[in-house]
C-alpha positions as CSV (number, residue, x, y, z in Angstrom):
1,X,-3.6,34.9,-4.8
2,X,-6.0,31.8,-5.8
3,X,-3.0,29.6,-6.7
4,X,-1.4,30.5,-3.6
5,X,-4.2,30.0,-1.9
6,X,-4.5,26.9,-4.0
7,X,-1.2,25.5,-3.6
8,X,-1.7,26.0,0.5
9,X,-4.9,23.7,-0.1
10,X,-2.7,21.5,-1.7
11,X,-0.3,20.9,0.9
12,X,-3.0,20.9,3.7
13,X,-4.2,18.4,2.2
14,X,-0.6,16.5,2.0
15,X,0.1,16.7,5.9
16,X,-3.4,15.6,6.7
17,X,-3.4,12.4,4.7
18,X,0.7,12.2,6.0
19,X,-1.6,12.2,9.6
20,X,-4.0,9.1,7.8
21,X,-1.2,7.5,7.3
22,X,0.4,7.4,10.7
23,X,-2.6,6.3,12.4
24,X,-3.0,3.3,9.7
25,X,0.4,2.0,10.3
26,X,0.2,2.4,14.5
27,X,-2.8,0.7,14.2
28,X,-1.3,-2.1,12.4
29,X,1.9,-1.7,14.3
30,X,0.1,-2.3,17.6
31,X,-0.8,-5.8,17.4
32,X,3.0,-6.9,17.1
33,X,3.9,-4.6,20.0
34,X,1.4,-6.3,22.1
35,X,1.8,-10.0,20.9
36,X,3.6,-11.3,23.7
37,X,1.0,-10.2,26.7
38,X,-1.8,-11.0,24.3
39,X,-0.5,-14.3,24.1
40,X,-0.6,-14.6,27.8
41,X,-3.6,-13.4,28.9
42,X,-5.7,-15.0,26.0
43,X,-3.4,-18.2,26.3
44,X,-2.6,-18.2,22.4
45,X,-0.1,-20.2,20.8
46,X,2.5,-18.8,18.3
47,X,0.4,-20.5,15.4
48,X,-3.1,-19.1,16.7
49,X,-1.7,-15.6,16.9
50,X,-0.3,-16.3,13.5
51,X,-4.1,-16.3,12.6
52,X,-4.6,-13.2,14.1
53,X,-1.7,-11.3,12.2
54,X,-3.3,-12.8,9.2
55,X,-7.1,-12.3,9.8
56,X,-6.3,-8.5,9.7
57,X,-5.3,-8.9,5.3
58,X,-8.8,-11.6,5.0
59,X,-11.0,-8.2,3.5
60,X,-8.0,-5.9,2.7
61,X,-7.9,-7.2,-0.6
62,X,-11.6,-6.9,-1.2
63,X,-12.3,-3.9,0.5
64,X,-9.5,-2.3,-1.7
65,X,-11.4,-3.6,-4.8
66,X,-14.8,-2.3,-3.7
67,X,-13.4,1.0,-2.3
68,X,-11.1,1.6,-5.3
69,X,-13.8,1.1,-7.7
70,X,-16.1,3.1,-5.5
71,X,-13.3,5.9,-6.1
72,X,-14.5,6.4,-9.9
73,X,-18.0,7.3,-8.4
74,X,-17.5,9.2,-4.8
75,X,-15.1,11.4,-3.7
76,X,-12.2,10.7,-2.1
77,X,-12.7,12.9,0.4
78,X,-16.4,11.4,2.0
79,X,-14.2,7.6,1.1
80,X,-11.5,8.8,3.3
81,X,-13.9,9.8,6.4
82,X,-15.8,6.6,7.0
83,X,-12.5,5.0,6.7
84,X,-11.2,6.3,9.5
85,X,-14.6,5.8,11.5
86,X,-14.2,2.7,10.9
87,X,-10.8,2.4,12.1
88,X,-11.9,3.8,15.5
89,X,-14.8,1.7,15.7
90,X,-12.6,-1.5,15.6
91,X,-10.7,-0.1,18.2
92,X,-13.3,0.2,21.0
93,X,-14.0,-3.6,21.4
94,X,-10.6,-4.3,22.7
95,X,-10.0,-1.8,25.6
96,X,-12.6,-4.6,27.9
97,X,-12.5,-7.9,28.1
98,X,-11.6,-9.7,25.0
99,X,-12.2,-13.3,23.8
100,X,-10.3,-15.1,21.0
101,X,-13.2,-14.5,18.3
102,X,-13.6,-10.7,19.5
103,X,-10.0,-10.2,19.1
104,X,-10.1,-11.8,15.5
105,X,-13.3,-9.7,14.5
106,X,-12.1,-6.6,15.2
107,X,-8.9,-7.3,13.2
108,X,-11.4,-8.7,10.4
109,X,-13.0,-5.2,10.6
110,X,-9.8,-3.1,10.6
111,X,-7.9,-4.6,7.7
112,X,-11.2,-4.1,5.6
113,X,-11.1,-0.9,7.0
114,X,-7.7,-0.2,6.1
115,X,-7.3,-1.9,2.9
116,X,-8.2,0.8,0.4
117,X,-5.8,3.7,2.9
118,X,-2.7,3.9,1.1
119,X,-4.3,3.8,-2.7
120,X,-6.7,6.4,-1.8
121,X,-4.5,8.8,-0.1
122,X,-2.2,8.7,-2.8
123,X,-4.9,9.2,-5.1
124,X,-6.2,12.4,-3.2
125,X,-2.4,13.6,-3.4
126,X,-2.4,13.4,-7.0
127,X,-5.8,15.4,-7.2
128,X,-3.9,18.8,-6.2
129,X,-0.1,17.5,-8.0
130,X,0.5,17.3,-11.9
131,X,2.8,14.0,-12.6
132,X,6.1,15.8,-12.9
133,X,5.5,17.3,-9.1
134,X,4.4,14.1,-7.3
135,X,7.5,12.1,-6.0
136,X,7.5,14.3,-3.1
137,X,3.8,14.7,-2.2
138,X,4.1,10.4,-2.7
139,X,6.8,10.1,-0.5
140,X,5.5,12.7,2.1
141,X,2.2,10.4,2.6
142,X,4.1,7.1,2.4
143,X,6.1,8.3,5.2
144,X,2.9,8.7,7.2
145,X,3.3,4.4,7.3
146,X,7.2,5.4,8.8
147,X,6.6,7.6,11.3
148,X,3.1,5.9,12.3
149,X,5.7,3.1,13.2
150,X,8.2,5.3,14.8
151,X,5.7,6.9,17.1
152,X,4.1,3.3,17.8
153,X,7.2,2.1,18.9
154,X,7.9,3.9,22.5
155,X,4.3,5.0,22.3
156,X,2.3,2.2,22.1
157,X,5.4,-0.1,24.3
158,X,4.9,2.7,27.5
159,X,0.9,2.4,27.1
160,X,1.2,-1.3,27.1
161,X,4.1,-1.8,30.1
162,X,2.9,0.9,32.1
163,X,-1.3,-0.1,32.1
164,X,-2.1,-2.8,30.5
165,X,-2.5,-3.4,25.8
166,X,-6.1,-2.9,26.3
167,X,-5.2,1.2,27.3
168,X,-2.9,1.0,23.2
169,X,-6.1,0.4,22.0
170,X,-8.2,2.7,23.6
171,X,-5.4,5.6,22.5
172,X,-5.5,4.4,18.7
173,X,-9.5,4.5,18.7
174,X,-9.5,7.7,20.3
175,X,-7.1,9.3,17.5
176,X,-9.2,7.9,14.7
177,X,-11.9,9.8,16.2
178,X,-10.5,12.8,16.0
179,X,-8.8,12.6,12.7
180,X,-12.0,12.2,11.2
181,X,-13.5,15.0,12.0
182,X,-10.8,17.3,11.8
183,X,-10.5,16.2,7.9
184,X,-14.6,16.5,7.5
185,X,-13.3,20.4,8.4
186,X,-10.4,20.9,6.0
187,X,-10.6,17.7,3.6
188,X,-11.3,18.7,0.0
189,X,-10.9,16.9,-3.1
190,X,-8.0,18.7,-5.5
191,X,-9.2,19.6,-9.5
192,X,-5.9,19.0,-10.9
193,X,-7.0,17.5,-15.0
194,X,-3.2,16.0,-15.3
195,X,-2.2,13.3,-18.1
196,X,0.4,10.7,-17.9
197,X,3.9,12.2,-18.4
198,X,4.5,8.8,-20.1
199,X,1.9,9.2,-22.6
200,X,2.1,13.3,-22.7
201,X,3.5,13.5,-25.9
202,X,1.3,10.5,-27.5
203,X,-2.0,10.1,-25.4
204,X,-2.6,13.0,-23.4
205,X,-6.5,13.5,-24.6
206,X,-6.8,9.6,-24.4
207,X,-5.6,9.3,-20.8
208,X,-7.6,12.4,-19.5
209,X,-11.1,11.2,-20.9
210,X,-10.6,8.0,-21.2
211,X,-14.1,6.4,-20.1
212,X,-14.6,4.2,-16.8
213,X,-13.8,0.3,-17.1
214,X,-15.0,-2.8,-16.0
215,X,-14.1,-5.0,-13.6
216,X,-13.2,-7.4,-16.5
217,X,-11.7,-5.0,-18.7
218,X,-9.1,-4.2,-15.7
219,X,-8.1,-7.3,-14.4
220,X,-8.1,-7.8,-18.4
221,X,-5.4,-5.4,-18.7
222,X,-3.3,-5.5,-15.2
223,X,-2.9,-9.4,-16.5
224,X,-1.1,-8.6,-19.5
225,X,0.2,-5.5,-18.9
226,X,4.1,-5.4,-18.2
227,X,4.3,-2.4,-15.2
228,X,1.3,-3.2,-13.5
229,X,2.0,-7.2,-13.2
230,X,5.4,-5.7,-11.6
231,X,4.1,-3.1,-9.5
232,X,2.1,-6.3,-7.9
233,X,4.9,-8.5,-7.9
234,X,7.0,-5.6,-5.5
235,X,4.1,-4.7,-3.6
236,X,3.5,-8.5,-2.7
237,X,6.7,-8.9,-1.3
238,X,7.1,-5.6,-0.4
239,X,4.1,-6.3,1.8
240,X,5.2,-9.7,2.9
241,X,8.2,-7.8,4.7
242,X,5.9,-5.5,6.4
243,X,2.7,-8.0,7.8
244,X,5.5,-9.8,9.3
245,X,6.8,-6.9,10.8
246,X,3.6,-6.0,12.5
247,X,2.8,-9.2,13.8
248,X,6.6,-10.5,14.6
249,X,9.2,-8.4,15.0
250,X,8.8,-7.6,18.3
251,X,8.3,-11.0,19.1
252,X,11.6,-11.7,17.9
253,X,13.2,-9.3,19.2
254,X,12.6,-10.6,22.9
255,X,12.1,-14.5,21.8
256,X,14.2,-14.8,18.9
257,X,17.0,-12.0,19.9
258,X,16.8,-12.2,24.0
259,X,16.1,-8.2,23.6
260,X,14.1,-7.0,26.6
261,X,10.3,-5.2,25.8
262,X,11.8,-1.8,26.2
263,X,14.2,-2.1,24.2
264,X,11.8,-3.9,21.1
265,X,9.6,-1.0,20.9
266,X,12.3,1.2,20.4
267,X,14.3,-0.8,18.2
268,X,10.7,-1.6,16.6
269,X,11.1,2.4,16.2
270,X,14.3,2.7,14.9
271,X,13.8,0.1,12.3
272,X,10.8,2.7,11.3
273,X,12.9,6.1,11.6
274,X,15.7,4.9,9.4
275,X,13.3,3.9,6.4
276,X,12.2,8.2,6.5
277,X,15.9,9.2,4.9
278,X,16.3,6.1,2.9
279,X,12.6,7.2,0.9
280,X,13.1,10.3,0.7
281,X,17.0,9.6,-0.9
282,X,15.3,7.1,-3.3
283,X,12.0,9.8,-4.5
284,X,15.0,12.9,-4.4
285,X,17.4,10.6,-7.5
286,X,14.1,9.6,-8.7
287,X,13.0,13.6,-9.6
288,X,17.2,14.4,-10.3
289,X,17.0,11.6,-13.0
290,X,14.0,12.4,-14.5
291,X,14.9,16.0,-14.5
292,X,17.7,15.0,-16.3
293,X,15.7,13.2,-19.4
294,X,16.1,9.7,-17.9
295,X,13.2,7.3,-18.7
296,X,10.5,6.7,-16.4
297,X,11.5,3.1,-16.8
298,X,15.3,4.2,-15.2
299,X,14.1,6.6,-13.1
300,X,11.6,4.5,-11.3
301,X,11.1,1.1,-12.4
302,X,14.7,0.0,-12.1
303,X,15.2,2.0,-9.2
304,X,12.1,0.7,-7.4
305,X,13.3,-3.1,-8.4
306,X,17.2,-3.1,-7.4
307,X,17.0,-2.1,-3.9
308,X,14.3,-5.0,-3.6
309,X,16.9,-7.7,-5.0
310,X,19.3,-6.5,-2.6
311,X,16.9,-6.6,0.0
312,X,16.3,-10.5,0.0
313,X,20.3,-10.5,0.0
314,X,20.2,-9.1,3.9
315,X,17.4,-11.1,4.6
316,X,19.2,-14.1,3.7
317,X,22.4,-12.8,6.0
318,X,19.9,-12.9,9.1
319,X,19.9,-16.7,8.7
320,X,23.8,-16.8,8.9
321,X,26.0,-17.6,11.9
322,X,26.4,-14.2,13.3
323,X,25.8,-12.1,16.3
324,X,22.4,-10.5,17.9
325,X,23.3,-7.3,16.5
326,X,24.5,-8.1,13.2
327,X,21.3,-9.9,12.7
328,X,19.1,-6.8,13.9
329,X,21.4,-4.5,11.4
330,X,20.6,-6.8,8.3
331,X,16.8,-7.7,9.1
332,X,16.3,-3.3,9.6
333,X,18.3,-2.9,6.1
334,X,16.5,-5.6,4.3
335,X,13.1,-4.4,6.0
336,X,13.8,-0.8,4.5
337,X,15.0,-1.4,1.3
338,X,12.3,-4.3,0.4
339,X,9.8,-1.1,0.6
340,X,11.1,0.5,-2.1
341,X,9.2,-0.5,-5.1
342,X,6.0,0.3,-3.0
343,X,7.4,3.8,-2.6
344,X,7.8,4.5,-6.8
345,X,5.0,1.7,-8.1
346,X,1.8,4.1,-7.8
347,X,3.7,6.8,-9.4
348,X,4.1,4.5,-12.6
349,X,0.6,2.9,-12.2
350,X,-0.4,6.8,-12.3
351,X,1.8,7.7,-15.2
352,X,0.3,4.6,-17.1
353,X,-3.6,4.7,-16.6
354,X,-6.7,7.1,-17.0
355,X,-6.6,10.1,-14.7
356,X,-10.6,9.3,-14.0
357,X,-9.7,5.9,-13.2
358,X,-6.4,6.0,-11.2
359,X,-8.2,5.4,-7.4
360,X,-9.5,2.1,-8.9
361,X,-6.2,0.9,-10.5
362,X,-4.3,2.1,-7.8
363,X,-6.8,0.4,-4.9
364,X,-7.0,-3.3,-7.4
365,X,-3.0,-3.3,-8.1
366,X,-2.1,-2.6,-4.0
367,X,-5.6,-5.0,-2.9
368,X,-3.7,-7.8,-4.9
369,X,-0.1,-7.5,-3.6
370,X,-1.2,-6.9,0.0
371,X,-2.6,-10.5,-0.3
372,X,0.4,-11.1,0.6
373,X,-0.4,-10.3,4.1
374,X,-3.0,-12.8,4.3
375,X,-0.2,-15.9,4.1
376,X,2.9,-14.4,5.3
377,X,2.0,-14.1,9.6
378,X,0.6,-17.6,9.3
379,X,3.0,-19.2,8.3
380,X,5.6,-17.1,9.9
381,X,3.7,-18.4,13.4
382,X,4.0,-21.5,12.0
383,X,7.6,-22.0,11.7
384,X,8.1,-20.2,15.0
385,X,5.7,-23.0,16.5
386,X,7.7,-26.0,14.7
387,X,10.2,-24.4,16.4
388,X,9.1,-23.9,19.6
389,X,9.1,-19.8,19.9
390,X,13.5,-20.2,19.1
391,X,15.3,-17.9,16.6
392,X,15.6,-20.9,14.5
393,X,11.7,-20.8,13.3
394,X,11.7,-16.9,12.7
395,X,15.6,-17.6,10.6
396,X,13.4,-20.0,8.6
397,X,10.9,-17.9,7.7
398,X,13.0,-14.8,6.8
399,X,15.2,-17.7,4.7
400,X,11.8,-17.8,2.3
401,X,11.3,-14.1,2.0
402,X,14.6,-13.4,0.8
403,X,14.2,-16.0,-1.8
404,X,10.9,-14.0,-2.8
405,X,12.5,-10.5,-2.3
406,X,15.9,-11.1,-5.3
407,X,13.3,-12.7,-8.1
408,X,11.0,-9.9,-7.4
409,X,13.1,-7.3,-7.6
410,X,15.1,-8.2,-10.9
411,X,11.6,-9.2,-12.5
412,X,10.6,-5.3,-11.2
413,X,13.6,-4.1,-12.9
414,X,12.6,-5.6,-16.2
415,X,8.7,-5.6,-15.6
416,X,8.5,-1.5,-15.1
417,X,8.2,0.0,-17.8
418,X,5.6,3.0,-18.0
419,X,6.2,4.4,-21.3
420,X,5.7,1.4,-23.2
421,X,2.5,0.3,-21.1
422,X,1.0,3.8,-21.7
423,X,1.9,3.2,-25.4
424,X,-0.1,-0.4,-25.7
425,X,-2.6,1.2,-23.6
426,X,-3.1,4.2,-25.7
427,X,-3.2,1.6,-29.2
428,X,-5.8,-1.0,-27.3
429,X,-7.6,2.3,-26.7
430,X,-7.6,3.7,-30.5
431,X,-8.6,-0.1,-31.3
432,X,-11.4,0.1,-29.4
433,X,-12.5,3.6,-30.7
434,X,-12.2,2.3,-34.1
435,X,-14.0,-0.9,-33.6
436,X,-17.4,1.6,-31.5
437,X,-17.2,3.4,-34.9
438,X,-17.5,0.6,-36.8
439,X,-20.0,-0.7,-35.3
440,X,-21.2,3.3,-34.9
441,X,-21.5,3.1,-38.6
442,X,-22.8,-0.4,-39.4
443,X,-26.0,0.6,-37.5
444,X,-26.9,3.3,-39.0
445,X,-26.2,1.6,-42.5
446,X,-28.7,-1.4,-41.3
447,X,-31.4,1.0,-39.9
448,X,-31.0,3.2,-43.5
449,X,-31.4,-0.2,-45.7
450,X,-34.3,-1.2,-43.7
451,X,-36.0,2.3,-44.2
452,X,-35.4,1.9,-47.7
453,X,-38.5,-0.4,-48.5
454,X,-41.0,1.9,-46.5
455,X,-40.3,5.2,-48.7
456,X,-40.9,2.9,-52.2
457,X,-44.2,1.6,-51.0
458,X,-45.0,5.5,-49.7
């Protein structure tokens, strides 16, 4: 009856943070949908709303540093609350009149808001999942990000055409509200004591107890170790894709493609929908290979990695001479496919590390790679500025991100290998033990030999 009970919990749990999720990525999403009256009414250029696509990563990746080291400390569940307050709170500002500045504050204030969401959901999913049973519960709350999209699309669009963007905003803060304190009623931490399959056989007690690290000792390690430099490298440009996405595919599908706004916020939908089956196909081989006896390295770092190559492939076809349609078709499949090593990466990061510390690694590898979010509107704006608000500027830009996205993705593929970083991990760990008892033991020697004098003259 408890593990039923339990297991309900569990699951709970899983739909509310799948809930999180879709209000983090509508409130992303709603700045794109809303770029060209924006624009108009505040008289922006392409270059200064650039800015504002951009000013939304300035504190992600420092917020997801503080908040994922914070995670070692507080539980998730209380971390996870004053998110989401926060979220509504940057909401409200917008629904009046809005300056330039105002606009760019409460961006500011969401993005550092939002910056530690995704880590620290999928670390309260792995609270109530052993390793072996996450890919779904993963995938579930990444698909929070999809559907958040999906729904944003006609959603957000019909708020926008029918009164006015300042009535999106007002919806979105609204939501956050009540999200938070439906969670302050049913939110719970899980007390699942899982190891790292990777390290099961070899570390198990080391990963489990494994004491807290510094700041130093962590960027000490991501730096040299293999899976989570790649897990950065995909989330970069996997996060590259998608800040551009919020900020300027709508724009170009009415500037760039001559698509009416109707149509761009269900198309901006579609694009969304379609990524739901493709995730879900990618964590479903993920669990039949590993079932299977593959290697965590197969089953998840090379099939996180090659669907990223092949994404900077259909980016570079929406650069080609070809129709409207053709070019919507390869920027959707190169926009779903570049998100796949952020799909399978935390699941590696979590295989590799300390149970104790997994918020933290998870929040400092995803703060890092979401800096990529910080460049890629701006300079997006820019090109469409050079350009004059033509296809031409946005081809230019999506020429550069598929010459990111094929590197990245056959660097993942070699990169991502859990067993062998949990491995080194496990031996830098046993170094260090041995070294404290060393030490452990020198001490006491020194503070026998100095007693020694003190009993002769007694």
């Amino acid at each position: 009856m408890f593990q039923k009970t339990s297991r309900l919990r569990a699951w709970i749990v899983v739909a509310m943070l799948f809930l999180f999720m879709v209000i983090n990525f509508a409130d992303k999403a709603v700045i794109g949908l809303a770029a060209v009256p924006i624009m108009h009414d505040l008289g922006l250029s392409h270059q200064q709303f650039g800015f504002v696509g951009g000013s939304f990563f300035l504190l992600f990746t420092v917020s997801g540093l503080l908040f994922g080291l914070a995670s070692t400390r507080i539980k998730t569940r209380w971390l996870l609350a004053f998110l989401s307050a926060v979220w509504a709170i940057a909401q409200f500002p917008l629904v009046g009149v809005v300056s330039y500045p105002v606009l760019i504050a409460c961006r500011v204030l969401l993005g550092a808001g939002e910056g530690p969401a995704y880590a620290l959901a999928t670390h309260a999913s792995y609270k109530w999942f052993d390793n072996s049973k996450r890919n779904f519960p993963t995938v579930i709350v990444q698909q929070g990000a999809s559907v958040g999209l999906l729904l944003a699309g006609p959603c957000l669009t019909f708020l926008i055409t029918r009164y006015s963007w300042h009535a999106a905003f007002l919806a979105l803060g609204i939501v956050g509200c009540l999200w938070t304190a439906l969670w302050l009623v049913v939110g719970e931490d899980g007390t699942v004591d899982e190891t790292s399959s990777a390290g099961e056989q070899a570390s198990s007690v080391a990963v489990a107890s494994a004491p807290a690290e510094s700041v130093g000792s962590i960027v000490k390690q991501i730096a040299t170790d293999r899976t989570l430099v790649g897990g950065i490298i995909l989330t970069f440009v996997g996060y590259a894709v998608v800040s551009v996405n919020f900020t300027w595919f709508p724009a170009y599908l009415r500037t760039g493609l001559g698509y009416p706004a109707s149509d761009a916020g269900w198309l901006f939908s579609l694009m969304a929908g379609l990524s739901i089956p493709c995730m879900l196909t990618v964590a479903w081989i993920s669990r039949v290979l590993k079932d299977r006896g593959a290697s965590s390295h197969l089953s998840r770092g090379v099939l996180a990695s090659v669907p990223v190559a092949l994404a900077g492939i259909f980016m570079l076809c929406t650069t080609a001479d070809i129709s409207a349609s053709a070019k919507l078709v390869c920027y959707t499949i190169a926009s779903v496919l570049s998100q796949c090593g952020m799909t399978l990466s935390p699941m590696m990061i979590g295989e590799v590390v300390a149970t104790r510390q997994r918020g933290a690694w998870l929040s400092v590898v995803t703060a890092l790679g979401t800096f990529a979010g910080v460049l890629a509107p701006p300079l997006m704006g820019h090109f469409v500025s050079a350009a004059h608000g033509t296809a031409a500027g946005f081809e230019h830009g999506f020429a550069i991100l598929g010459g990111l996205l094929i590197p990245a993705g056959l660097l993942g593929a070699w990169l991502m290998n859990p067993e062998e970083s949990a491995r080194r991990l496990q031996r830098l760990r046993m170094l260090r033990e041995s070294a404290d008892a060393q030490r452990s033991v020198a001490y006491e020697a020194s503070r026998s030999d100095a007693a020694q004098p003190l009993k002769r003259g007694v």
